[in-house]
C-alpha positions as CSV (number, residue, x, y, z in Angstrom):
1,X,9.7,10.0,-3.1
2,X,7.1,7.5,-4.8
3,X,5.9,6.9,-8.0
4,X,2.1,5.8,-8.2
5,X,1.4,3.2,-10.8
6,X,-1.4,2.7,-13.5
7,X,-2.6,-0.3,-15.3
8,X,-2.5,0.3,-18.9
9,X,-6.2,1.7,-18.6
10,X,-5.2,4.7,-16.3
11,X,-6.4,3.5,-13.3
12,X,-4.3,3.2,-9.9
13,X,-3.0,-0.1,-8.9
14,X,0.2,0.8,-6.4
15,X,2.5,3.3,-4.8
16,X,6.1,2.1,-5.2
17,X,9.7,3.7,-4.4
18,X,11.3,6.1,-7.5
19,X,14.4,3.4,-7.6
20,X,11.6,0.2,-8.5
21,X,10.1,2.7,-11.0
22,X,13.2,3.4,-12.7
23,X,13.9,-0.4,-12.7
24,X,10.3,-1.1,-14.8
25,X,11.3,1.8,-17.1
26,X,14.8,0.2,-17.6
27,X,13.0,-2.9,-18.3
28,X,11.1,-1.7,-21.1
29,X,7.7,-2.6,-18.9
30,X,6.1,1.1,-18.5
31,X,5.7,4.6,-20.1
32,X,6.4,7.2,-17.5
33,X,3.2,9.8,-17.4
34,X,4.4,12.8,-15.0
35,X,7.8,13.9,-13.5
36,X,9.2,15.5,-10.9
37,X,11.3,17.9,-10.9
38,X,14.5,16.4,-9.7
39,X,16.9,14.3,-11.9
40,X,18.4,10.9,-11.5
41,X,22.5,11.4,-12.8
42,X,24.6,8.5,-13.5
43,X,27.8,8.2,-15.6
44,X,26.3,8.2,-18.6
45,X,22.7,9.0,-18.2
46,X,20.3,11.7,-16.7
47,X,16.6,11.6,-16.2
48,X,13.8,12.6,-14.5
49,X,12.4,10.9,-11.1
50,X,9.2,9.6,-12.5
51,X,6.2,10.9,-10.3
52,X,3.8,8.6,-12.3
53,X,4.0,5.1,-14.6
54,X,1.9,3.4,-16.2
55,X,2.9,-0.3,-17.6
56,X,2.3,-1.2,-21.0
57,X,0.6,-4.6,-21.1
58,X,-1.5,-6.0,-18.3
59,X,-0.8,-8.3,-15.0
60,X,-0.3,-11.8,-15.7
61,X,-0.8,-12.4,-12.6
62,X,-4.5,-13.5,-12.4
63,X,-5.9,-15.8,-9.4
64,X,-2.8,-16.0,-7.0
65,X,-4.3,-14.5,-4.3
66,X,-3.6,-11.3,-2.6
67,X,-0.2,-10.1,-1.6
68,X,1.0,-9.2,2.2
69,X,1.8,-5.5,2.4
70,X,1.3,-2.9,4.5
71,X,-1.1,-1.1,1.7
72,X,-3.3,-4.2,1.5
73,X,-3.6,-4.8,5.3
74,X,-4.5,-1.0,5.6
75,X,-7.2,-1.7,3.1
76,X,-8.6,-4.7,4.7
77,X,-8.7,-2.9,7.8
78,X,-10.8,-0.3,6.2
79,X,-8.2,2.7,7.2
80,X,-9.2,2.1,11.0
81,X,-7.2,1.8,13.9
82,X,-8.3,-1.8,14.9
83,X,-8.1,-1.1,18.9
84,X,-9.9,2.4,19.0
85,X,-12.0,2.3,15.6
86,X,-10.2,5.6,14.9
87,X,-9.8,6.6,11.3
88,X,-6.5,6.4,10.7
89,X,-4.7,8.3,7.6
90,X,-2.2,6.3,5.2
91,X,1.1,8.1,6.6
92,X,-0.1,7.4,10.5
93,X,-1.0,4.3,10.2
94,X,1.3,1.5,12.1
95,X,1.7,-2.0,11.9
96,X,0.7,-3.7,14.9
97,X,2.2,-7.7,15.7
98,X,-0.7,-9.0,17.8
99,X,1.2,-11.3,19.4
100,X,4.3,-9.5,19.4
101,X,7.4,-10.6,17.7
102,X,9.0,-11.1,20.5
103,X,6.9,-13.5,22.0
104,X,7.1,-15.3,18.8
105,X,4.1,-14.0,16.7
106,X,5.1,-13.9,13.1
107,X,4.5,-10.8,10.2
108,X,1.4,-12.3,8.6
109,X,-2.0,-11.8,7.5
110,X,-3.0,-13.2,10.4
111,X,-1.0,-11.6,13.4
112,X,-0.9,-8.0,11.8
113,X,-3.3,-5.4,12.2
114,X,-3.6,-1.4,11.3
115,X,-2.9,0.4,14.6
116,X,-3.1,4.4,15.3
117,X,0.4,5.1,17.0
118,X,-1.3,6.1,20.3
119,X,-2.9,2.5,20.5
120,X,0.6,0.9,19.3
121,X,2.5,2.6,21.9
122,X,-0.4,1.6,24.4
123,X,-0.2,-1.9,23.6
124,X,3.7,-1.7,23.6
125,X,5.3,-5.4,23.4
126,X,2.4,-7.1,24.9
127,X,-0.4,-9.0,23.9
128,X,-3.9,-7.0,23.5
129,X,-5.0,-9.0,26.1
130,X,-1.8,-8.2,28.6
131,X,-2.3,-4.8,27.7
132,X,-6.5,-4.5,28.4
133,X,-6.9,-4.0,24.9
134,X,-9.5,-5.1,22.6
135,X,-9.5,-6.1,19.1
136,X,-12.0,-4.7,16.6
137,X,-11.8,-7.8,14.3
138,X,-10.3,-11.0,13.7
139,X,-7.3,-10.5,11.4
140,X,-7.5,-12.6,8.6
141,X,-6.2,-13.0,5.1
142,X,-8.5,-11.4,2.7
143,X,-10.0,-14.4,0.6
144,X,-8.8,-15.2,-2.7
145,X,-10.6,-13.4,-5.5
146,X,-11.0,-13.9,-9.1
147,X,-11.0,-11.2,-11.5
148,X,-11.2,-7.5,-9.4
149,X,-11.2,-6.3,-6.0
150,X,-12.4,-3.6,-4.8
151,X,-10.2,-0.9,-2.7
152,X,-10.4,2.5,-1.6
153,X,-8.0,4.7,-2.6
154,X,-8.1,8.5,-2.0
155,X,-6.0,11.5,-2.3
156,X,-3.9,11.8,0.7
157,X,-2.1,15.4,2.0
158,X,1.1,15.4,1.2
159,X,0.9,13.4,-1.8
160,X,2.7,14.7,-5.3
161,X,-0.2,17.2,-7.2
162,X,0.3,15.3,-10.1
163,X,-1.4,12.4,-8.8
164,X,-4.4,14.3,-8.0
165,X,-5.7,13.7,-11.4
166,X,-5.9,10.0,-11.5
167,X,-7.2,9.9,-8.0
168,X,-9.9,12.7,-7.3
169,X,-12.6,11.0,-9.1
170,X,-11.4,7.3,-8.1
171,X,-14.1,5.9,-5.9
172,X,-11.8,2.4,-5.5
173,X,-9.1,0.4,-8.0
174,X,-10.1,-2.6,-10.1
175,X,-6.7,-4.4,-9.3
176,X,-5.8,-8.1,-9.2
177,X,-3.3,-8.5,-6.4
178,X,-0.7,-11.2,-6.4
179,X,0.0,-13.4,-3.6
């Protein structure tokens, strides 16, 4: 299960796991918005999984860059499979090593792009160029942006109901992503 998280205006900024959102509610460092239906027991304590957070003061986090994740390289590759230019939805999208790992390519900005799993499993442990595939783009890491960038982020199937309400009329987040 995941928790989506607001920036103290309402708007989305991340998905994260239920156990990190519990963590930042621990912590003092967000309200939480919606629930699910199942509780979190310990010894001492019961509550509900949170479906949706929101933290209480904004990012410090201005102007160091944008972080590596799999979210953010699906955004930079605009939700496209970057062999086949095939729309590609959040869930069944794959990470793809260009050079593969094990001939030595490393998990970075640079060497990891969005892949459909029929192109993945194409490609297989080879290079695109062993394989005979080509590569829509360069991959590259985004450039470094001051103040907001702009993302798309839409209302997936399968995602909690709940959420629908901070994302049906979001056209893209105002975030600042740390590096």
């Amino acid at each position: 299960m995941e928790t989506l998280v607001l920036n103290p205006s309402y708007e989305p900024v991340a998905r994260i796991s239920w156990q990190r959102a519990v963590m930042l509610l621990w912590q003092g460092k967000v309200e939480v918005v919606e629930e699910y239906d199942q509780l979190i027991r310990s010894v001492t304590l019961e509550i509900r999984m949170p479906s949706i957070i929101r933290f209480l003061r904004g990012s410090r986090r201005k102007g160091r860059g944008i972080k590596f994740s799999r979210d953010n390289v699906y955004m930079r590759d605009h939700c496209r499979c970057q062999y086949c230019n095939r729309a590609v939805s959040r869930p069944e999208a794959t990470y793809d090593h260009v050079v593969p790992r094990a001939q030595g390519g490393r998990t970075t900005w640079e060497n990891i792009v969005i892949a459909c799993v029929p192109c993945n499993q194409a490609k297989g442990g080879r290079t695109p160029e062993q394989a005979g595939m080509k590569l829509l783009s360069i991959p590259e890491k985004p450039r470094k942006m001051a103040g907001t960038v702009r993302l798309s982020f839409t209302y997936e199937k399968g995602m909690p109901l709940p959420w629908r309400k901070f994302l049906r009329d979001v056209a893209y987040w105002h975030t600042e992503l740390e590096e």
